[in-house]
N, C-alpha and C positions, 0 to 999 in steps of 0.2 A: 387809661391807656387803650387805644383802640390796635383791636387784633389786624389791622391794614397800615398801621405804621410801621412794621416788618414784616416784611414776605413771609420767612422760618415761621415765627408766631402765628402767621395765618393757617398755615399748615396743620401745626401740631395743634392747635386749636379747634383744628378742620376735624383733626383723627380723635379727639377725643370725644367731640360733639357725637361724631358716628358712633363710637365706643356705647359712651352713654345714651344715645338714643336707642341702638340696639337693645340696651341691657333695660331701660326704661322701659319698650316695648315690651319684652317680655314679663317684665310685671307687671305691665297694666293689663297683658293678656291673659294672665295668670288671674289677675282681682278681679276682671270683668265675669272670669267663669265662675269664680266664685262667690261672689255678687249673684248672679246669676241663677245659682244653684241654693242661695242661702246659706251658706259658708262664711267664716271670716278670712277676711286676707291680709291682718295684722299678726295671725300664727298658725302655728301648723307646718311645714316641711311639704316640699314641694310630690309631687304624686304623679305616677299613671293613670289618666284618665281609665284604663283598659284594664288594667290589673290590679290597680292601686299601690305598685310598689313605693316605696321611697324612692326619690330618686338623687345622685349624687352630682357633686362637682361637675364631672365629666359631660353628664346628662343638662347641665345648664348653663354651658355655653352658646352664648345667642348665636343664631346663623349656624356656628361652627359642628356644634352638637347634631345637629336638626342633619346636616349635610352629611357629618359623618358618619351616621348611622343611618343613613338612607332612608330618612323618613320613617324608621321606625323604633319599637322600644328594644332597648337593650335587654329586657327581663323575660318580657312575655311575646316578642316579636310583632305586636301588634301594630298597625301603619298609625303613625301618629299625621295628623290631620297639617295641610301648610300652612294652615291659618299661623302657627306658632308661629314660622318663619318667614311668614308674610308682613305678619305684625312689627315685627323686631326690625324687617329692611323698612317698610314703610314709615316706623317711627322715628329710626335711625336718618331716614332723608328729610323731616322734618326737623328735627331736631340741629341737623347740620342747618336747612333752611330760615331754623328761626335764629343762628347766630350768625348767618351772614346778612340778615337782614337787620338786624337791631342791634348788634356788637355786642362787646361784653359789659354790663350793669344790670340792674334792676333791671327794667324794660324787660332785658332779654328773657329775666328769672320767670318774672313777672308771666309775660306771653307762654315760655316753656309750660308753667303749671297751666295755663289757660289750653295749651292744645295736650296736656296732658288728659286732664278733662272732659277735653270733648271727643278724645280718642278711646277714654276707656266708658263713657257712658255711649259713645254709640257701639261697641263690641256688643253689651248690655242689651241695647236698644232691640240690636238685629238677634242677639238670644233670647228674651222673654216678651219683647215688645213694653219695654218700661223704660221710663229716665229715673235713672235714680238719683235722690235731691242731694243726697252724698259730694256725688261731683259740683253741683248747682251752686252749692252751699262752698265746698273747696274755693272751688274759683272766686266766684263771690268776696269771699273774706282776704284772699289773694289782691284781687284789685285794691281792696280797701287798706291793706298791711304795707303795699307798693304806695298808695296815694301822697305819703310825705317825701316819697326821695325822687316822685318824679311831678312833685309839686308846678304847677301851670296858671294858677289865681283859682279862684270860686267861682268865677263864670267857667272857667272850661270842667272842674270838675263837678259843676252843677248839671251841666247841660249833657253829662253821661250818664248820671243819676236819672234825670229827666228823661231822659233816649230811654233809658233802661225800663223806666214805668210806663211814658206812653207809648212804646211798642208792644210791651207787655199787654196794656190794657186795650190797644188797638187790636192787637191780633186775636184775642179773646172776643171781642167783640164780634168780629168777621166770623170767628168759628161759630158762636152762638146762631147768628143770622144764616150761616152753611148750614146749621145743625137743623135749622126751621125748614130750609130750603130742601135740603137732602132729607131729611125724616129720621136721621142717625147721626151718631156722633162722627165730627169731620175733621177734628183734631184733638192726641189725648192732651190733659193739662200739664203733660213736662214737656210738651213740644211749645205749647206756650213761654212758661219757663223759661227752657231756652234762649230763646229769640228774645225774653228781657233781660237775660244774660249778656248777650250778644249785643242786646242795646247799649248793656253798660262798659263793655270793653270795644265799642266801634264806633259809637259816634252812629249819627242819623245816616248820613251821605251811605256809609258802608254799609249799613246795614240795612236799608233800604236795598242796596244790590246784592246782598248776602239772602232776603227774602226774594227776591225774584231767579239767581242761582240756584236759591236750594230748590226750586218748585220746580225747574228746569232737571239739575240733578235726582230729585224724587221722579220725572215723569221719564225719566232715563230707566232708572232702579224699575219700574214696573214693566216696561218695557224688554230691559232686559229677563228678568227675571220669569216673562212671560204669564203676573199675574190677571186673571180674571178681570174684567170690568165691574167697580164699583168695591172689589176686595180691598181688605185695610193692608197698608205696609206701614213697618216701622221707618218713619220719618225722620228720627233725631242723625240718622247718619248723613242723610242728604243734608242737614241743616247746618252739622257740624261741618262737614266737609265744605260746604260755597265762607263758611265765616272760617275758616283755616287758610282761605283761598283770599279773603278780602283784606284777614290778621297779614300777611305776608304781603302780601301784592297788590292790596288794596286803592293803594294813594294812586299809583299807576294806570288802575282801571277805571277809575275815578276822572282822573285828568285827561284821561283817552276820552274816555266818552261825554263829558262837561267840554270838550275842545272839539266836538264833532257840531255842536249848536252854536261854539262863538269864535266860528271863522267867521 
């Protein structure tokens, strides 16, 4: 049943996507710090960064908590950071995003965990400068567990497989050849990773313009951020973000721009 064959359903479908994206967000912002810090994020009770109190119900309500306390901790008063509730709207618009794009089934399960993924390994990325193979491997196994119920023949699930290794081994290649050219390393090896990640859930076409996005989006990030000429930034968020960009609205910008050479 498709959530556009009643209006009401599209709705309440709408309001729980946001629900759970919010609430999504705040765990994967929750694991990424922890991850981050060398912690597990399969136990343990959620904390103060500042104090380290426990913290309760009240304190973990996505958005609601964050506003209600005005940015700060209940215990020790300390300004808690908007990352929190930056995270939880940002995921929260995703997550609506990816069920009005792919409806409800597999696919949709499918892509969710995929930009879950990529949302909490670039949190990660921009804390320590690391991918961690955690997410790499998640997803990964994801695409492979979806492969039967969104079955398409051998040729099309071959030729993601195949996207997935020669963009892998293509971009490696180019960094190595950077590596010679610059005298230092030009790309670490989870940004490679990635990108054959990305090969394996987008196909060539997209992911070809998901690599030229994200370099775009990386020369933004340095720009904004006002680093030094020739300074490293962690990459995997620019990367993440143009194939979150290509997962959603890809086919569209694909067709726009393949329609501008054969008028």
């Amino acid at each position: 049943m498709s959530i556009y064959e009643y209006r009401p359903l599209l709705y309440y479908c709408a309001a729980l996507a946001l629900c759970l994206g919010a609430s999504l967000g705040s765990f994967l912002n929750c694991a990424a710090w922890r991850i981050a810090h060398g912690e597990s994020f399969v136990k343990g009770r959620s904390r103060c960064p500042a104090c380290g109190h426990t913290l309760g119900p009240p304190d973990l309500v996505p958005v609601f908590s964050w506003l209600f306390l005005r940015g700060k901790c209940r215990y020790c008063g300390e300004r808690i950071s908007p990352r929190y509730v930056l995270a939880e709207l940002l995921f929260a618009a995703l997550t609506l995003a990816c069920l009005l794009r792919f409806d409800l089934g597999v696919e949709c399960l499918r892509n969710l965990v995929f930009l879950c993924c990529l949302f909490c390994l670039s949190l990660v990325d921009l804390e320590i400068w690391e991918i961690p193979d955690g997410c790499l491997l998640v997803a990964a196994a994801v695409w492979l567990a979806a492969l039967p119920f969104l079955w398409q023949g051998w040729p099309a699930a071959l030729s993601h497989v195949l996207c997935g290794v020669l963009v892998g081994v293509g971009v490696l290649l180019l960094s190595l050849v950077m590596d010679r050219v610059l005298q230092k390393e030009s790309m670490g090896g989870g940004d490679i990773k990635l990108f054959a990640l990305v090969g394996l859930y987008l196909g060539f076409y997209r992911t070809v313009f998901t690599l030229l996005l994200s370099c775009v989006l990386g020369l933004l990030f340095v720009l904004i951020s006002r680093r030094g000429r020739g300074k490293p930034f962690p990459f995997g968020p620019a990367i993440s973000a143009a194939a979150a960009v290509l997962l959603l609205w890809g086919d569209g910008i694909v067709d726009w721009y393949l329609g501008l050479f054969l008028r």
